[in-house]
Residue frames as qw, qx, qy, qz and C-alpha x, y, z in Angstrom:
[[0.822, 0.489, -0.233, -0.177, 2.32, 85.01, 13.40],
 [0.127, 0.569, -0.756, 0.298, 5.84, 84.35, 14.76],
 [0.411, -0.209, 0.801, -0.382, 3.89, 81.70, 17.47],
 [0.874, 0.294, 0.068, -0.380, 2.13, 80.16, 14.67],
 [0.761, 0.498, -0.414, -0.039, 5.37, 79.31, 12.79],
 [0.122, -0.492, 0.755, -0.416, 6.67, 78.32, 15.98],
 [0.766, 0.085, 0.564, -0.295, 3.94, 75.77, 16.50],
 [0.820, 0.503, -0.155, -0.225, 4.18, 74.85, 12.85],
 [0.724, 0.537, -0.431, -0.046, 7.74, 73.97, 13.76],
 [0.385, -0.297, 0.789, -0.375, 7.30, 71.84, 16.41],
 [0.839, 0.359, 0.209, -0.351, 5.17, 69.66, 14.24],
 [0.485, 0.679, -0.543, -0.090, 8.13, 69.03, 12.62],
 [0.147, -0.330, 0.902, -0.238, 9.14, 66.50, 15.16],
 [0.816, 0.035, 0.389, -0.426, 5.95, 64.29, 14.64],
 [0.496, 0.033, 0.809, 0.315, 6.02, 61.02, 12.96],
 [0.226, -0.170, -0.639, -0.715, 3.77, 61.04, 9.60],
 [0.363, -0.274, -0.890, -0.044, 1.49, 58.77, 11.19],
 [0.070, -0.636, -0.626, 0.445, 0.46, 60.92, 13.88],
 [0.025, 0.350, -0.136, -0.927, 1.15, 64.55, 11.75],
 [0.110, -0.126, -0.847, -0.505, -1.17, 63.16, 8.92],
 [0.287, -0.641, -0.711, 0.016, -4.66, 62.36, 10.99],
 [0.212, -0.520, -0.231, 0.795, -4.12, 65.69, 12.60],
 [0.147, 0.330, -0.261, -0.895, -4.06, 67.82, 9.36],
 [0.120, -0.334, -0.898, -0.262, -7.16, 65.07, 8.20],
 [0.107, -0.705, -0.605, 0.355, -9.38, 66.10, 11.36],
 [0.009, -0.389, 0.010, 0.921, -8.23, 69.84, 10.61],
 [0.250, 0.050, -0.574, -0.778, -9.16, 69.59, 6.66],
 [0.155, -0.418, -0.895, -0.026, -12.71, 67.91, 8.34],
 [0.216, -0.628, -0.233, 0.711, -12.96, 70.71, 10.67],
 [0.182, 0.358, -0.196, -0.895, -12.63, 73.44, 7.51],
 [0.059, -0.087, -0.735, -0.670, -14.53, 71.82, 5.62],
 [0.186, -0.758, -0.618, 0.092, -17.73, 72.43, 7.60],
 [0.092, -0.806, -0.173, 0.559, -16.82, 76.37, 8.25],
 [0.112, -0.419, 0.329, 0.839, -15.50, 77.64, 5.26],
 [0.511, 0.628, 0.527, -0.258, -18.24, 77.96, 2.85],
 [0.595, 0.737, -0.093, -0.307, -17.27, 79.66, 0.32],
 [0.009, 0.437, -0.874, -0.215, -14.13, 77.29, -0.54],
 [0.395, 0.099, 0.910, -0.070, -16.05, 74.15, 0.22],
 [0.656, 0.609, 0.372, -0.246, -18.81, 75.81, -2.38],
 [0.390, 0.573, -0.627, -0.356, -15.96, 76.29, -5.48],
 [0.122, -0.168, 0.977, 0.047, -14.64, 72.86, -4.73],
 [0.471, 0.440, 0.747, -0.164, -18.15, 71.16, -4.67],
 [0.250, 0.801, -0.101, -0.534, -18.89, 73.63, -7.93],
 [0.219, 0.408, -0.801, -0.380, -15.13, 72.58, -9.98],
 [0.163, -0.192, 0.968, 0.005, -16.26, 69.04, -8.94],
 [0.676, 0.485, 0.404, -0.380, -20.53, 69.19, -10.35],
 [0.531, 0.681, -0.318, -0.392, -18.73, 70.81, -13.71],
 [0.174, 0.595, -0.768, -0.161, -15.97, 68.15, -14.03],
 [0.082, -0.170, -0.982, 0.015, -18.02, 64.85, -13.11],
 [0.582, -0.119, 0.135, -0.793, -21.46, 65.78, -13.64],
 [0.724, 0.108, -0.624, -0.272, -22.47, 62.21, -13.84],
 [0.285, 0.113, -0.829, 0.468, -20.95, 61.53, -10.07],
 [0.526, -0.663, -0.528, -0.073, -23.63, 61.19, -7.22],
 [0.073, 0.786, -0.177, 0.588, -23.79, 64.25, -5.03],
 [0.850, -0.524, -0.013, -0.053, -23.10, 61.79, -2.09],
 [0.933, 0.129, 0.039, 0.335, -20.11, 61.13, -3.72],
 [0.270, 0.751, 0.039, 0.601, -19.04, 64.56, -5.08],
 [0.244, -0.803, 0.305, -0.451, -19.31, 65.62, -1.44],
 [0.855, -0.362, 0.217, 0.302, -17.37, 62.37, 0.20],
 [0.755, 0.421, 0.063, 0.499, -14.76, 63.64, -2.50],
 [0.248, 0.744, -0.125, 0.608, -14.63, 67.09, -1.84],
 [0.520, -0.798, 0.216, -0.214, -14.04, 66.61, 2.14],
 [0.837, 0.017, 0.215, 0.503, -11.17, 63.86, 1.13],
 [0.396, 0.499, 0.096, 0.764, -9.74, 67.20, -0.90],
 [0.340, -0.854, 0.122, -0.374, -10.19, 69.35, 2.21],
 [0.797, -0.556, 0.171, 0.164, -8.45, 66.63, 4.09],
 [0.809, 0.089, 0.143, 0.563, -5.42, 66.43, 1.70],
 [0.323, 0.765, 0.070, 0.553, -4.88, 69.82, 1.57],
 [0.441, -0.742, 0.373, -0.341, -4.59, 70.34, 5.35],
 [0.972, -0.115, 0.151, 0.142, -2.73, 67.38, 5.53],
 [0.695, 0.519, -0.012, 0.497, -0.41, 68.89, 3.08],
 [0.092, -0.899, 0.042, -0.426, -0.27, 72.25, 4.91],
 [0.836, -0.545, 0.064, 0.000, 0.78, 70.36, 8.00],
 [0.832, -0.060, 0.314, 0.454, 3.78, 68.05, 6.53],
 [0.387, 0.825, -0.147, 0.386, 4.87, 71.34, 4.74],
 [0.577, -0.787, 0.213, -0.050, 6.93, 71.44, 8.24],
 [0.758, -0.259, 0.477, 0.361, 8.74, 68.35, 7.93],
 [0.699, 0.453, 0.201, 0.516, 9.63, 69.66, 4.17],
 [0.117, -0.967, 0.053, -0.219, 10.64, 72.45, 5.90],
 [0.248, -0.731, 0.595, -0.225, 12.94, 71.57, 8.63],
 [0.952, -0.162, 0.247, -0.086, 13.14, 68.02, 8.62],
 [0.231, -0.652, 0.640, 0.333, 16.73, 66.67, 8.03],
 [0.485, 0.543, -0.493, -0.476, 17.91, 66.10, 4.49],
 [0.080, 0.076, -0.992, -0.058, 18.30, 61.98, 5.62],
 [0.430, 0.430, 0.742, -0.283, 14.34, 61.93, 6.69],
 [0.274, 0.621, -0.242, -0.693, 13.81, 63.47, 4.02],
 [0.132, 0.512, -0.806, -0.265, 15.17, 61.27, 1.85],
 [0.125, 0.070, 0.944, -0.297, 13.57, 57.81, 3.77],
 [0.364, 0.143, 0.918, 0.067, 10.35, 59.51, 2.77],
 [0.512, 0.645, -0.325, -0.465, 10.19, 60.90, -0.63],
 [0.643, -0.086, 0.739, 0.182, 10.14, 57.81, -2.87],
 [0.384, 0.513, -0.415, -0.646, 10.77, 58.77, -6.73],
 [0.833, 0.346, 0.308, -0.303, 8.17, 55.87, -8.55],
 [0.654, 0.755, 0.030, 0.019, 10.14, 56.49, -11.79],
 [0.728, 0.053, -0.007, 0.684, 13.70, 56.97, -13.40],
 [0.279, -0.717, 0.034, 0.637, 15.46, 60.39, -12.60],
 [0.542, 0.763, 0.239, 0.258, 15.38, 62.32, -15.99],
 [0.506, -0.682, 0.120, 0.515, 19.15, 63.64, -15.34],
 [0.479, -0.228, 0.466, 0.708, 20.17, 63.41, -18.26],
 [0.165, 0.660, 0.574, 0.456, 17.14, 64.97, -20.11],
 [0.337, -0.895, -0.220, 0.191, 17.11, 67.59, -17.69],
 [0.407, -0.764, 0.066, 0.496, 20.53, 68.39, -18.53],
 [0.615, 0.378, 0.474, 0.504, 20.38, 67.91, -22.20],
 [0.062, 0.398, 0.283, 0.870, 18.97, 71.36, -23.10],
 [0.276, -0.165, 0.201, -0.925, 16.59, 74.01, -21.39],
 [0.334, -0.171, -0.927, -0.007, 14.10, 72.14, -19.35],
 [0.374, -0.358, 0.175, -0.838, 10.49, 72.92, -18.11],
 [0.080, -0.148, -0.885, 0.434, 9.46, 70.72, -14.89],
 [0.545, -0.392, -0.244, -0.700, 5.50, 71.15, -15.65],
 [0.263, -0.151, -0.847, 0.437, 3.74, 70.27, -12.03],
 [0.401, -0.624, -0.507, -0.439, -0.01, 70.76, -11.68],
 [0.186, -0.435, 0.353, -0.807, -1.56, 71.98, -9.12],
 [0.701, -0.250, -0.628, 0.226, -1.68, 68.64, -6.65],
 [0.516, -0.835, -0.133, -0.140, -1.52, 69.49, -2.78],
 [0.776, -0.386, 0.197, 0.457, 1.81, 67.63, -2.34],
 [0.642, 0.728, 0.088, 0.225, 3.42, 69.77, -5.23],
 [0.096, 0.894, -0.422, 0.115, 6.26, 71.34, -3.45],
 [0.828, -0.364, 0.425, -0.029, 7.39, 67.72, -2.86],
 [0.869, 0.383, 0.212, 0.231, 9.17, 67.08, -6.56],
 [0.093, 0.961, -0.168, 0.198, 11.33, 69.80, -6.21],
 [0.375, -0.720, 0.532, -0.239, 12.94, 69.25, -3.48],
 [0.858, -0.103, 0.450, 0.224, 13.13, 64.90, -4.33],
 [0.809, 0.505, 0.033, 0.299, 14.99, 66.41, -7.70],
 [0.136, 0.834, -0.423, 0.327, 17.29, 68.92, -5.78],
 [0.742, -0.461, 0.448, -0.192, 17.92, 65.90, -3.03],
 [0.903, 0.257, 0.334, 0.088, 18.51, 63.54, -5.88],
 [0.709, 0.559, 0.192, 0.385, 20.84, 65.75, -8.03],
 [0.502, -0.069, -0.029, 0.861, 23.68, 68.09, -8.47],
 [0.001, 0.615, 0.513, 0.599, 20.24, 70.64, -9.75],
 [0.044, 0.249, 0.358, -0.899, 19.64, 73.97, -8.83],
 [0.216, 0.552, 0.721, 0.359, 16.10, 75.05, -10.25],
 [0.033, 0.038, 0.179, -0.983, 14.42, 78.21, -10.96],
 [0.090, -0.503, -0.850, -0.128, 10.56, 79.29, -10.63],
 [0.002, -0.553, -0.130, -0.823, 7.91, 81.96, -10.21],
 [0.245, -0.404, -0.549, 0.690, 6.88, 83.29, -6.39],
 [0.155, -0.775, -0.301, -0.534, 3.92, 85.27, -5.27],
 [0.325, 0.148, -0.673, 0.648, 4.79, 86.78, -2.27],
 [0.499, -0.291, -0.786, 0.220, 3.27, 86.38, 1.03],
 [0.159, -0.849, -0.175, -0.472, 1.40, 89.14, 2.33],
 [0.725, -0.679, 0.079, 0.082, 2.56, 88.19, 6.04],
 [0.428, 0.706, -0.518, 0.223, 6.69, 89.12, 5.74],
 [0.453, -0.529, 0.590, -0.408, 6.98, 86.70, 8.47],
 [0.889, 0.317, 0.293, -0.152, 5.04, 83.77, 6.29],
 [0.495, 0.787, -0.338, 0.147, 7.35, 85.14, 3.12],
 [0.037, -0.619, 0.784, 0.029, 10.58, 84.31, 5.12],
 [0.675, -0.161, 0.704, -0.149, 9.72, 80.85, 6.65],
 [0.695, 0.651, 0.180, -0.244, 8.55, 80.40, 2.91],
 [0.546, 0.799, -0.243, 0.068, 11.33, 81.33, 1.03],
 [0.406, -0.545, 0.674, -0.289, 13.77, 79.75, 3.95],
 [0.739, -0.084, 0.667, -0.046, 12.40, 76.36, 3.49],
 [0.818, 0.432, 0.359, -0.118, 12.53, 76.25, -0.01],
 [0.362, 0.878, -0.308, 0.055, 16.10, 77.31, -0.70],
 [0.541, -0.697, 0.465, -0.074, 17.65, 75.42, 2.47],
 [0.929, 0.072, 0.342, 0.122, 18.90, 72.65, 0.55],
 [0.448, 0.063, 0.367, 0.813, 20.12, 74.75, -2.71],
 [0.135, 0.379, 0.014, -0.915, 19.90, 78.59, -4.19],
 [0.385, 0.656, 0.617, -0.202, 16.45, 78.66, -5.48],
 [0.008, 0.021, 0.302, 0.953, 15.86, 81.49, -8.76],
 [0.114, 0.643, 0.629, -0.421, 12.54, 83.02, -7.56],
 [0.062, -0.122, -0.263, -0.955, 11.01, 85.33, -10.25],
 [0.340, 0.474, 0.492, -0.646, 7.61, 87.21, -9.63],
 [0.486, 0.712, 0.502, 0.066, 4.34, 86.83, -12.58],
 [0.173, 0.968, 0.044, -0.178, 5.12, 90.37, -13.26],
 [0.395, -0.539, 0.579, 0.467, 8.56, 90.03, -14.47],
 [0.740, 0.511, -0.192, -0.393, 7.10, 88.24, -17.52],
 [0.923, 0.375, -0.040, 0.079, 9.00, 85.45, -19.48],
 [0.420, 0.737, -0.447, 0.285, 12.67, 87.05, -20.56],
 [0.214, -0.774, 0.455, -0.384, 13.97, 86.13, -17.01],
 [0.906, 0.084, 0.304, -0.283, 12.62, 82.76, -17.25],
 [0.839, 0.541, 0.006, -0.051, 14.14, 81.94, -20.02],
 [0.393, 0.682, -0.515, 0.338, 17.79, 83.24, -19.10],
 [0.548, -0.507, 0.633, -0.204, 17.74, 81.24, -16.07],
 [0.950, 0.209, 0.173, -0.156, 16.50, 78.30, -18.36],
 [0.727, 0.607, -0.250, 0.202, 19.61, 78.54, -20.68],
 [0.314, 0.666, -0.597, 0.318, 21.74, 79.24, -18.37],
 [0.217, 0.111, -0.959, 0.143, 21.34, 75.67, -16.80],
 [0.132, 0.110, 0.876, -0.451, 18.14, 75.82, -14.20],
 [0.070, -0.303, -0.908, -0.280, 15.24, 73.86, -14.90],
 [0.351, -0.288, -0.194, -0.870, 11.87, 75.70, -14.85],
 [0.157, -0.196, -0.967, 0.045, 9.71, 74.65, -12.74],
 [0.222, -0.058, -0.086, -0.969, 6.26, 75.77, -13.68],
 [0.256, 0.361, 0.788, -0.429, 2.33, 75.08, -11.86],
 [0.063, -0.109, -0.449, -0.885, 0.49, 75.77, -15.38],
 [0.206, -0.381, -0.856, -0.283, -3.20, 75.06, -14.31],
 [0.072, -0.358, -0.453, 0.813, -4.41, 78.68, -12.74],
 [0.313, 0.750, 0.442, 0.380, -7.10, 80.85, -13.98],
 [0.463, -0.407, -0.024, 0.787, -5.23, 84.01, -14.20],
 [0.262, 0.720, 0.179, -0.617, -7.48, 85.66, -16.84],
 [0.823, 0.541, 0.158, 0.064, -7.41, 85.79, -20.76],
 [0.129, 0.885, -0.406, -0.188, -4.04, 87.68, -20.69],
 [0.281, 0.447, -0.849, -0.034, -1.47, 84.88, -22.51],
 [0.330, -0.010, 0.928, -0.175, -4.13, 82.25, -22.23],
 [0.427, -0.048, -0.628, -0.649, -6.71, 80.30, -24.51],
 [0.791, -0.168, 0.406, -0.426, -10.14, 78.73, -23.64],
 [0.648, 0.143, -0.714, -0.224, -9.55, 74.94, -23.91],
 [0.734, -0.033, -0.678, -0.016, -10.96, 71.75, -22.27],
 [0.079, 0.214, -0.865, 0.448, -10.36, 70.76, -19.05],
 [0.201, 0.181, 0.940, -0.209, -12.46, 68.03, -18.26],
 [0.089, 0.620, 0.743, 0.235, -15.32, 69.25, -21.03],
 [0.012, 0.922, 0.291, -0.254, -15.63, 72.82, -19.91],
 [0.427, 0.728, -0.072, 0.531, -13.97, 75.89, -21.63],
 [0.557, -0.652, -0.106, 0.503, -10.77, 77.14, -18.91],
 [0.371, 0.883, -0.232, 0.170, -8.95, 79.93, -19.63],
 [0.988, -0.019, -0.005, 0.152, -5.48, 78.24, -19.88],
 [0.066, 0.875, -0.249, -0.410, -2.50, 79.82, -19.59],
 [0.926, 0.373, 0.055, 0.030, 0.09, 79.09, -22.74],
 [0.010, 0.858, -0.496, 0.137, 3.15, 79.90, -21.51],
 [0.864, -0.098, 0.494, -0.024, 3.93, 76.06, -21.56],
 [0.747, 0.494, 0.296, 0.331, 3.88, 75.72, -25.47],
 [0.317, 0.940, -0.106, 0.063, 5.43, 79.52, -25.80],
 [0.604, -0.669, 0.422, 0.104, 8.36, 78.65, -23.23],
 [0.681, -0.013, 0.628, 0.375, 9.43, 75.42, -24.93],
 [0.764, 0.469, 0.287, 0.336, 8.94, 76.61, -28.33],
 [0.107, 0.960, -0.191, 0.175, 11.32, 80.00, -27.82],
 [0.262, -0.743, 0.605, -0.116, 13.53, 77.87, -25.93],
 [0.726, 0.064, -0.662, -0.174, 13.20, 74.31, -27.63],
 [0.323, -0.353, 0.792, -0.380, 12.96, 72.53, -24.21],
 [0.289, -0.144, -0.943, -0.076, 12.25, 69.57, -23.03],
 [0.582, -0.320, 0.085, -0.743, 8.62, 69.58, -21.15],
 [0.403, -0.024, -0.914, 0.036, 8.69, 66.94, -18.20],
 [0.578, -0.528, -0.019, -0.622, 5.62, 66.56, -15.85],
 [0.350, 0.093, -0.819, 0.445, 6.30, 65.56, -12.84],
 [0.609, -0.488, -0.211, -0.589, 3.30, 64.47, -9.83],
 [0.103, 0.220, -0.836, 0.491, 3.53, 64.01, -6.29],
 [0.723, -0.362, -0.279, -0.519, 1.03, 62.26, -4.07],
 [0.451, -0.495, 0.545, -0.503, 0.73, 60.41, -0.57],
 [0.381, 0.180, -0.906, -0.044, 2.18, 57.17, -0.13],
 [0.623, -0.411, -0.325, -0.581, -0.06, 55.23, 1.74],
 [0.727, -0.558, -0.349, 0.195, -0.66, 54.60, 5.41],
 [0.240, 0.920, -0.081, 0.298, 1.43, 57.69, 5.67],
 [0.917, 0.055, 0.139, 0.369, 4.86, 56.73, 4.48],
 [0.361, -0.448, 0.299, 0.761, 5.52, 59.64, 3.35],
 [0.540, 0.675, 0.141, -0.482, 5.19, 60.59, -0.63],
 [0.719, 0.155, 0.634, 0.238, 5.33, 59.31, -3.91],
 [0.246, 0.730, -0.276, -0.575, 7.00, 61.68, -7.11],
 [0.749, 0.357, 0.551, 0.092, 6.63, 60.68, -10.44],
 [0.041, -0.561, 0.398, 0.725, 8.92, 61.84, -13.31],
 [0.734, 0.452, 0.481, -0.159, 7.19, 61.48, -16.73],
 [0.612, 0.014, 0.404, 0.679, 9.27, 61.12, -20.24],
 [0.059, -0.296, 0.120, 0.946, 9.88, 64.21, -22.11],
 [0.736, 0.525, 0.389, -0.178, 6.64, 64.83, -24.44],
 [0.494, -0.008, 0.670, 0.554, 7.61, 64.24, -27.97],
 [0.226, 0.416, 0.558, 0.681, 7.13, 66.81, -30.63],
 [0.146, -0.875, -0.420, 0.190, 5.44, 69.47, -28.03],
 [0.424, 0.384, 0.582, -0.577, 4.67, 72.03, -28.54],
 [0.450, 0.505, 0.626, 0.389, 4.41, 71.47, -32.60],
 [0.149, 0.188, 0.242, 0.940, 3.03, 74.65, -34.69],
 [0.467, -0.541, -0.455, -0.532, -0.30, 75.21, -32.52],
 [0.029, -0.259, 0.607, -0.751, -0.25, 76.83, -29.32],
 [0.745, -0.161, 0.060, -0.645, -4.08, 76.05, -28.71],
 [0.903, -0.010, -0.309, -0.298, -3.48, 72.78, -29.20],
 [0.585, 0.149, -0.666, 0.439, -0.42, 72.11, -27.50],
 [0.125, -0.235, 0.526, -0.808, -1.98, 73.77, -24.64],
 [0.821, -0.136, -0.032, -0.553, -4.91, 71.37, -24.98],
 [0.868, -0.021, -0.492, 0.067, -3.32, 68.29, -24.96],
 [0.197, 0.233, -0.712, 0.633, -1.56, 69.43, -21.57],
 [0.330, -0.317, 0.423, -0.782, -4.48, 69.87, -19.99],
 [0.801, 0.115, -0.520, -0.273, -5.48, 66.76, -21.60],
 [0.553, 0.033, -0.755, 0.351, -2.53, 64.85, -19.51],
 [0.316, -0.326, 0.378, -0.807, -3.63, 67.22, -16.28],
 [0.737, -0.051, -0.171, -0.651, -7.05, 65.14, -16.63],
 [0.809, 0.122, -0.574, 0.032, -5.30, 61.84, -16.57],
 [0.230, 0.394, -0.601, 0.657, -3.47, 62.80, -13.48],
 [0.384, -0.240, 0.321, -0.831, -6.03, 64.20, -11.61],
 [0.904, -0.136, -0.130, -0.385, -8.64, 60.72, -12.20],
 [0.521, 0.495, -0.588, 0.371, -5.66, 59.23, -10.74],
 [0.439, -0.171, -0.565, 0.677, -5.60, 60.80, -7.76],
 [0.028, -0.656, -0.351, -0.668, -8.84, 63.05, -7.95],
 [0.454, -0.812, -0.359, 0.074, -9.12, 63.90, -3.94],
 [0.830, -0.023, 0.196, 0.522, -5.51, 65.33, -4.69],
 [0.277, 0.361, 0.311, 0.834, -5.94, 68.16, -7.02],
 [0.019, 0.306, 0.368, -0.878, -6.76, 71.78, -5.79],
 [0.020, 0.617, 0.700, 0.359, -10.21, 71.81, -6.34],
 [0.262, -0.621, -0.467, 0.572, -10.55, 74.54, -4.10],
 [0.144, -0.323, 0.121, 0.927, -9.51, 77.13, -6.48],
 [0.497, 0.674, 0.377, -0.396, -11.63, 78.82, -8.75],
 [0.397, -0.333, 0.521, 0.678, -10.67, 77.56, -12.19],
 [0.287, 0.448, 0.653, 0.539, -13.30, 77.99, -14.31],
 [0.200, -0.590, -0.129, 0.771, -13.25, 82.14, -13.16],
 [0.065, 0.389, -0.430, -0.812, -12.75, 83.44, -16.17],
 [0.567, 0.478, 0.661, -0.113, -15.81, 82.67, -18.75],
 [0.144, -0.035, 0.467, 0.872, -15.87, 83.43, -22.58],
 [0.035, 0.319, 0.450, 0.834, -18.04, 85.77, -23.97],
 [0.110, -0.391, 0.374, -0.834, -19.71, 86.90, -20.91],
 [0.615, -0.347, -0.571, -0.419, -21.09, 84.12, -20.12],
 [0.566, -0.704, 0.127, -0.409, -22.31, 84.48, -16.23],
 [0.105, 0.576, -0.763, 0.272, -20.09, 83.32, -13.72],
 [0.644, -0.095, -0.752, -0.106, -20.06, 79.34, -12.17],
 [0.505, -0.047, -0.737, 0.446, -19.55, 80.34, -8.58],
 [0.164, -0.206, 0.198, -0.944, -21.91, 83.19, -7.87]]
């Protein structure tokens, strides 16, 4: 494993331009051998556009193999690359929400896009912000460092694990660093409702609407994606929502997954179809991916 993340960080020296078409051909390359990924993805993507042509569905889902090994790749240069390339290309679309961010307790909602660990790091480049967030560790303790190495080098990270629950969350929140939470897993019914997402019942978690409303925050969503001809990447801050999450967790947890939706037809080759989100099924109804 050590000579993998060695090769992984020599890749750091590539331009975009050539590091990019590489992790394309790769994400071509898996997408013919891995079968059972390429069958969730093709799956999320029958349930969520039945209406698309399955010519299409599958030119989509091998574009979402390619952007995902693409991503994997350029995780290098957000690794080791120096804090001025950096900088040159990560290009923030939008105003910097500094001063919402530092108004009051603040959750940084970020789907589950390929490029996601890219907004982080353009708001800890951009700002005086430390942030905190939740970590699964890395079976490989070799993966886990390089991991937890690149994503602190800049500033001290607050890493909490699922199992910790909330309470810890919350005292980092108050006591200055922004949340920054990936709400859009299926993680089972435990602290989650079915609602929506794109027309099907998900089990959602709601630790979005509970967060903010124990901790009045602000809830900004923030989306990264690949500039084009590969420039590098593009991070969108969106304004705080207004009135979230109200007096209805279901519902404030629908209308997020609402915006999710908007995102994702955006930039639909983008979002991790790969995963298996519609796992969990009410009332026993049979599973989508067997």
């Amino acid at each position: 494993m050590r000579a993998l993340i060695f090769l992984l960080w020599l890749t750091h020296w590539l331009p975009l331009w050539i590091l990019g078409p590489i992790g394309e051909a790769l994400g071509s390359l898996l997408f013919l051998i891995m079968k059972p990924r390429r069958h969730i993805t093709l799956t999320n993507l029958r349930l969520c556009f039945p209406d698309m042509p399955e010519a299409e569905r599958i030119a989509l889902a091998r574009r979402h193999f390619q952007a995902y090994s693409r991503s994997a790749l350029e995780r290098s240069v957000l690794w080791w690359a120096s804090e001025k390339r950096l900088k040159r290309l990560i290009k923030i679309e939008s105003d910097l929400p500094l001063d919402t961010i530092q108004s009051k307790p603040t959750i940084l909602l970020c789907p589950h896009f390929v490029c996601l660990e890219i907004p982080g790091i353009a708001l800890v480049l951009n700002s005086p912000l430390s942030i905190c967030t939740i970590y699964s560790r890395q079976q490989d303790p070799i993966v886990d460092e390089a991991l937890l190495k690149g994503r602190s080098r800049f500033r001290p990270v607050k890493l909490f694990t699922r199992e910790q629950g909330v309470k810890p969350i919350i005292r980092a929140m108050r006591e200055g660093f922004p949340f920054i939470m990936l709400p859009d897993m299926d993680f089972g019914t435990k602290d989650a409702e079915f609602v929506p997402f794109f027309g099907i019942p998900a089990a959602t978690l709601t630790a979005t609407a509970r967060i903010a409303a124990a901790t009045r925050a602000n809830v900004v969503p923030m989306i990264a994606t690949f500039l084009p001809r590969y420039q590098g990447w593009s991070v969108k801050f969106y304004p705080a929502w207004e009135n979230y999450p109200g007096d209805d967790i279901t519902e404030a947890t629908r209308r997020m997954n609402a915006f999710i939706e908007e995102r994702v037809l955006e930039a639909p080759a983008e979002y991790f179809w790969a995963h298996k989100r519609f796992k969990t099924r009410p009332n026993g109804e049979p599973s989508f991916y067997e």
